[in-house]
MARZA-801394 format. One record per residue (C-alpha): residue in one letter; x, y, z. Coordinates in steps of 0.2 Angstrom, whole numbers, padded with zeros to 4 digits, always signed. Layout:
BEGIN
aXYZ...
// end
This chain:
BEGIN
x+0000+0000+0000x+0007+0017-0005x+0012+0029+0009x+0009+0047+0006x+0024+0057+0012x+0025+0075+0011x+0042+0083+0002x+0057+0087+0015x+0057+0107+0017x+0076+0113+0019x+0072+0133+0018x+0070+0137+0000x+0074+0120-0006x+0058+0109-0010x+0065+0091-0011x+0053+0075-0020x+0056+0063-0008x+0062+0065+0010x+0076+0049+0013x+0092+0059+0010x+0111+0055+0007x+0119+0060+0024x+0138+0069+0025x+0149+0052+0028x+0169+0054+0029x+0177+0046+0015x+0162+0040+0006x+0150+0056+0002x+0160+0062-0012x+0158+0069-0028x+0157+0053-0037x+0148+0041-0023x+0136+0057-0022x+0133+0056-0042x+0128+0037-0042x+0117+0038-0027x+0109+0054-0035x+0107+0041-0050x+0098+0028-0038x+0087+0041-0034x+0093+0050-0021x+0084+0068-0021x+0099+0078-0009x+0115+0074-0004x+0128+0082+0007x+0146+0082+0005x+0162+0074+0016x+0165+0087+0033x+0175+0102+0026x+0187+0110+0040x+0181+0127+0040x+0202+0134+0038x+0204+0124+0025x+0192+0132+0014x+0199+0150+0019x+0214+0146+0008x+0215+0139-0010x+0225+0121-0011x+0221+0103-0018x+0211+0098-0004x+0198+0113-0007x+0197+0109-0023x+0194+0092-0021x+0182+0093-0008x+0172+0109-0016x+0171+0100-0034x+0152+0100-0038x+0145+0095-0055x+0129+0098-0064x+0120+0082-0059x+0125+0084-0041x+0109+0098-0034x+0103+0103-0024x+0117+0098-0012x+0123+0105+0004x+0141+0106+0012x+0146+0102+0027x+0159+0113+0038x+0166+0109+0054x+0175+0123+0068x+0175+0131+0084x+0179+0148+0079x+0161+0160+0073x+0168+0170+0062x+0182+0159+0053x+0166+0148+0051x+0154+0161+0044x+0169+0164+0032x+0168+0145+0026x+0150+0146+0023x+0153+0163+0013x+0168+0151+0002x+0153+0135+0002x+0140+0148-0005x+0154+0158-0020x+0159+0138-0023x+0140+0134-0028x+0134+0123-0014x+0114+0123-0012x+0116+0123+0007x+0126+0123+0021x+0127+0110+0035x+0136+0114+0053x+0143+0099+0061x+0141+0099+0079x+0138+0079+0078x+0157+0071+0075x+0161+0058+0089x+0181+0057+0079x+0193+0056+0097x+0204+0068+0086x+0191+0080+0082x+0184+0082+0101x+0202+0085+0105x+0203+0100+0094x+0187+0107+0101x+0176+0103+0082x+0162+0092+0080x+0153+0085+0092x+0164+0093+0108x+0152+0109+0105x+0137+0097+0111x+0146+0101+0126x+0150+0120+0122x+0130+0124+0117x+0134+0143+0120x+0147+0143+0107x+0140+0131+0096x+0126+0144+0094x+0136+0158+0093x+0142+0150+0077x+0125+0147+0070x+0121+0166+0072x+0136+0171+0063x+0135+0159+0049x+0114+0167+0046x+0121+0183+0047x+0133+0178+0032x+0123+0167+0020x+0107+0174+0024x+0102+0167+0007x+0106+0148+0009x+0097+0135+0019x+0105+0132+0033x+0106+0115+0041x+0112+0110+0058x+0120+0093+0062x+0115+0088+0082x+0118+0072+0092x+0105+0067+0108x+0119+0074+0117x+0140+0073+0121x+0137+0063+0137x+0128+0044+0136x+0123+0049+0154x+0116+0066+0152x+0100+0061+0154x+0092+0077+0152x+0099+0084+0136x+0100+0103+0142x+0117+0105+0128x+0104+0098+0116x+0090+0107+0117x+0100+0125+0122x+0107+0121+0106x+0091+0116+0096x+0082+0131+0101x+0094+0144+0099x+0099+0138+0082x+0078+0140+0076x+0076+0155+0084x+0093+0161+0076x+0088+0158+0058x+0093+0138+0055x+0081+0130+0041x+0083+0111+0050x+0092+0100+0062x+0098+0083+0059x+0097+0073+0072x+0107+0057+0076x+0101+0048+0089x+0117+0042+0100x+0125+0053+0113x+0144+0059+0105x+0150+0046+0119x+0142+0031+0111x+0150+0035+0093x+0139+0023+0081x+0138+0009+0095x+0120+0003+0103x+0103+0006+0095x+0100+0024+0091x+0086+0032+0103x+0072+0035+0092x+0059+0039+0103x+0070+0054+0106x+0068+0059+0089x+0050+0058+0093x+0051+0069+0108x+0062+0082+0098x+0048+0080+0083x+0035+0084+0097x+0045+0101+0103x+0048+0108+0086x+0031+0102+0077x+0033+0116+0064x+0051+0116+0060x+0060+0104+0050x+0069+0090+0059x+0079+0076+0049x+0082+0058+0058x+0097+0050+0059x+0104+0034+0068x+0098+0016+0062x+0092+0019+0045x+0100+0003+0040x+0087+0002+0023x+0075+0008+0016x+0060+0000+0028x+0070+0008+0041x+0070+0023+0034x+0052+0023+0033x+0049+0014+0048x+0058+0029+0056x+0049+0044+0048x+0031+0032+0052x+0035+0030+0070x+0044+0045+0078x+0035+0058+0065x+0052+0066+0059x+0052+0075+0043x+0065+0065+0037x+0076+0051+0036x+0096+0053+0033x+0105+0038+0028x+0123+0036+0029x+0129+0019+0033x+0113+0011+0026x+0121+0019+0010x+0138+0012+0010x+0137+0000-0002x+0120+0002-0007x+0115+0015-0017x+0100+0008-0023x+0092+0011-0005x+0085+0030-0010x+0078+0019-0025x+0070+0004-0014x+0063+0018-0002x+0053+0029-0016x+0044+0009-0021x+0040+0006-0004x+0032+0023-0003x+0024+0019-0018x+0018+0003-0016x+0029-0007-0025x+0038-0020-0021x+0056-0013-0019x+0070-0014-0033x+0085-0029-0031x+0098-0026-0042x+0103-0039-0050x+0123-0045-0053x+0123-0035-0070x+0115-0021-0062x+0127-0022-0049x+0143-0024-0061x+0135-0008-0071x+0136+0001-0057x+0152-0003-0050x+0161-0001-0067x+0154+0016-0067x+0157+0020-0050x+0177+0015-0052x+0177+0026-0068x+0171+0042-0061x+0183+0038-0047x+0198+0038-0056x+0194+0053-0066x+0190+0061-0050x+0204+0057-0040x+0219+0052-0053x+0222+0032-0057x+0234+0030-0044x+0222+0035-0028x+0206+0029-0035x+0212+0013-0032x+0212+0014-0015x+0198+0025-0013x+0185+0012-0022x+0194-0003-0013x+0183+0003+0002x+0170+0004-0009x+0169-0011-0015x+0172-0017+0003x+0153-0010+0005x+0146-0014-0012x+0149-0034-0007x+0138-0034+0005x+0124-0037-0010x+0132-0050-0017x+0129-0070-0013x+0143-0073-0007x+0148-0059+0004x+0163-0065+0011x+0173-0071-0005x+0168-0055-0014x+0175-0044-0001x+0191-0052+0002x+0193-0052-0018x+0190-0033-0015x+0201-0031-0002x+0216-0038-0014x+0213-0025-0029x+0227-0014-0031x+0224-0010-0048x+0209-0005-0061x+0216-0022-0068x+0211-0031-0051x+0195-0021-0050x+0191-0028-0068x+0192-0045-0064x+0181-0045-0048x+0169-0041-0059x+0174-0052-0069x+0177-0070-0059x+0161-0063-0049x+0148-0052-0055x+0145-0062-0072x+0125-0066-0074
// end
């Protein structure tokens, strides 16, 4: 039976479908954003940028910043502690033509917390607002999209650095929050705590609040949006090595049964993916990039186990050729 589902508000943007392509480290590139944009996916955000690194012109901000025609509406992500340096980085995100720009308060990274980033301004709600106020005040034309977990402590059992946070980044201009539902303590580990999503649905009932934690595939992702009322759903690890999961979501909400891509269409897709790569990043790297990849993408096959070790061995577009060869041949 269909499921009627409203489209996912992010300030100006109107998007069809509301299961979106969360920011994820060393797999929301350009070219993984590109072929999750071709299984249907109606937003994506890109890899956390370090707010100084945008500030000055090098590889990595080239890299990072590379956006392509077929890649919108799409949001980048900025991490800091600093306001202004921050407001700067969305000011570069904005001249570098992303669509939105997504604040990372959320990163549990032992290396980030250190540095004060990510998820340590869970901890920091007064300077982690302070930010959002100065980003508004520079891109007062962007949608702006905050990134929150439940809260930096497991044991913080009343949230208040959560809900400072939430409230003053509304009433300071911010289009939506995504949520994740694991303290920055527990990192990805436990069940994500969706009936705080609920609750944090129930305190914002006119504002725009994205889900995120669990949303494993796509009957998750509905099952998420159905049962804690979010606006909705962000997948990020559901989406490692399944594309097709933005796809499988829009049948589900249609009634259909949802797609199973077969060997070929899974060997399609991975030639292409490996191609875009190597344009993308150079011969040499790509390798290594999509040998994570394809780390991912064997989860879908039969045999799970042989087709990710033969992964693990590539060291070469040779090697990548002939996995696809010795095991994605219908």
């Amino acid at each position: 039976m269909a499921i009627a589902l409203p489209a996912l508000r992010l300030g100006s943007l109107d998007l069809d479908f509301p299961v979106v392509l969360a920011a994820l480290a060393g797999y929301s590139d350009l070219p993984y954003r590109l072929v999750c944009r071709s299984c249907g996916a109606p937003f994506a955000t890109s890899e956390v940028m370090l707010d100084r690194f945008l500030l000055s012109e090098g590889r990595r901000r080239r890299r990072l910043g590379r956006l392509d025609p077929a890649d919108h509406p799409v949001g980048g992500q900025i991490m800091g502690d600093d306001p202004a340096v921050m407001a700067e980085a969305a000011v570069v995100l904005k001249e570098m033509g992303f669509d939105a720009v997504d604040l990372n308060f959320a990163c549990p990274v032992r290396k980030v917390l250190s540095r004060r980033r990510g998820g340590f301004l869970m901890s920091m709600p007064e300077r982690a607002v302070e930010i959002v106020r100065a980003v508004r005040r520079a891109v007062p034309d962007r949608p702006l999209m905050i990134k929150l977990r439940r809260s930096f402590s497991a044991g913080d059992s009343g949230r208040e650095g959560f809900w400072a946070i939430a409230r003053g980044a509304f009433e300071a201009g911010a289009d939506a929050i995504c949520v994740h539902a694991r303290s920055v303590e527990q990192k990805y580990s436990g069940p994500a705590d969706w009936t705080f999503l609920a609750e944090v649905k129930r305190a914002f009932p006119g504002r725009t609040v994205i889900g995120s934690g669990d949303v494993v595939d796509a009957p998750a992702a509905l099952r998420m949006m159905a049962e804690t009322g979010v606006d909705g759903a962000a997948a990020a690890r559901g989406a490692v090595g399944n594309p097709w999961i933005f796809r499988q979501a829009r049948d589900l909400a249609a009634g259909r049964p949802p797609f199973r891509p077969s060997l070929g269409d899974q060997r399609e897709l991975l030639f292409r993916h490996f191609e875009m790569a190597r344009e993308f990043y150079g011969p040499r790297r790509a390798v290594g990039v999509m040998r994570h990849f394809g780390i991912g993408y064997a989860k879908l096959h039969a045999h799970p186990k042989r087709v990710r070790m033969a992964f693990v061995e590539v060291k070469s577009a040779e090697d990548w050729r002939g996995v696809l060869d010795a095991h994605y041949i219908t």
